[in-house]
C-alpha positions as CSV (number, residue, x, y, z in Angstrom):
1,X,-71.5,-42.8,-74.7
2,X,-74.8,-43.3,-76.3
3,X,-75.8,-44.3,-79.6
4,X,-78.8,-42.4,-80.4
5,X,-79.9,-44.2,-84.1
6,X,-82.1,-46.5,-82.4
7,X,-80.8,-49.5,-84.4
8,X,-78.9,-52.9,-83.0
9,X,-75.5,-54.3,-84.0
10,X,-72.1,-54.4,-83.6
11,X,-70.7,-50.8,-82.7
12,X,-67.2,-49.7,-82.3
13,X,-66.2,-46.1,-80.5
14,X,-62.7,-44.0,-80.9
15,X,-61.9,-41.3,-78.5
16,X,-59.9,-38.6,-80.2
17,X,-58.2,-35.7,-78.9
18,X,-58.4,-32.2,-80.2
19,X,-56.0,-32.8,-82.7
20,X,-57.7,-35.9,-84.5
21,X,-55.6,-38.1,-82.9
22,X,-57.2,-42.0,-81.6
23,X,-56.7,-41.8,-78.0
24,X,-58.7,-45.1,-77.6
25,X,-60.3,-47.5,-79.5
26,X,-63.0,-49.4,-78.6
27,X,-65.0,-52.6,-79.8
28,X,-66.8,-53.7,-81.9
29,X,-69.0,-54.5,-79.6
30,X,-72.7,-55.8,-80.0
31,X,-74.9,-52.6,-78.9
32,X,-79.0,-51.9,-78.7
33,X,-81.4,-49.6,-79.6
34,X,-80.3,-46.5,-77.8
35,X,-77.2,-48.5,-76.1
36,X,-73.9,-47.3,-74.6
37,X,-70.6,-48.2,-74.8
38,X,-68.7,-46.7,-72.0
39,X,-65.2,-45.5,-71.1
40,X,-63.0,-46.1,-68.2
41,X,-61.3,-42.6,-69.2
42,X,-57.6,-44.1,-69.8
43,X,-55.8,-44.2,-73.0
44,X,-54.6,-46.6,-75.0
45,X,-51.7,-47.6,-72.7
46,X,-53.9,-47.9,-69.7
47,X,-52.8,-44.5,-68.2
48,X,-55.5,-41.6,-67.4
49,X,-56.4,-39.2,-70.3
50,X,-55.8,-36.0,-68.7
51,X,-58.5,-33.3,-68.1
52,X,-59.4,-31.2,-71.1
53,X,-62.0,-31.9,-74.5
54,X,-61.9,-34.9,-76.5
55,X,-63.9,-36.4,-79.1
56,X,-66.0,-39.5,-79.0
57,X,-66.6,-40.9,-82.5
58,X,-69.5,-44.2,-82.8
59,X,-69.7,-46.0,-85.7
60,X,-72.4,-48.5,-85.9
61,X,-72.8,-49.7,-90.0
62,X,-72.6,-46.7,-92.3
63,X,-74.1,-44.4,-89.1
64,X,-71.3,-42.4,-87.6
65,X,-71.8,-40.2,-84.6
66,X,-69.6,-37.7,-83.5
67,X,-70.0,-35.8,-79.9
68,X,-67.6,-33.5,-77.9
69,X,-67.5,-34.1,-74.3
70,X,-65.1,-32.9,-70.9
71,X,-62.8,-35.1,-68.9
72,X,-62.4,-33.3,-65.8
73,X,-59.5,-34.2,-63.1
């Protein structure tokens, strides 16, 4: 996942499901202009999401970025 506001600092990620639900919580961790924080694509348990569309929500200060992406198995 890419952060796209071209700033620096400490960013933190949530993958939701569909439903709004947190999947997977990630960070903070320190991220660059135009970083990335990535996913192993397992849940909060350690167990694999399964295939289907899920959320990804960054927040890096008061920017939050939302995008839609597909897991597929």
């Amino acid at each position: 996942m890419r952060i796209e506001d071209g700033g620096t600092g400490l960013t933190e990620a949530d993958i939701l499901d569909l439903q709004g639900r947190v999947v997977r919580h990630l960070g903070p961790v320190w991220v660059g202009p135009r970083g990335r924080i990535e996913w192993d694509g397992t849940d909060a348990s350690g167990s694999r999401v399964s295939g289907g569309v899920y959320l990804a929500r960054l927040k890096r200060g008061n920017n939050v970025q939302t995008s839609r992406f597909t897991v597929l198995r």
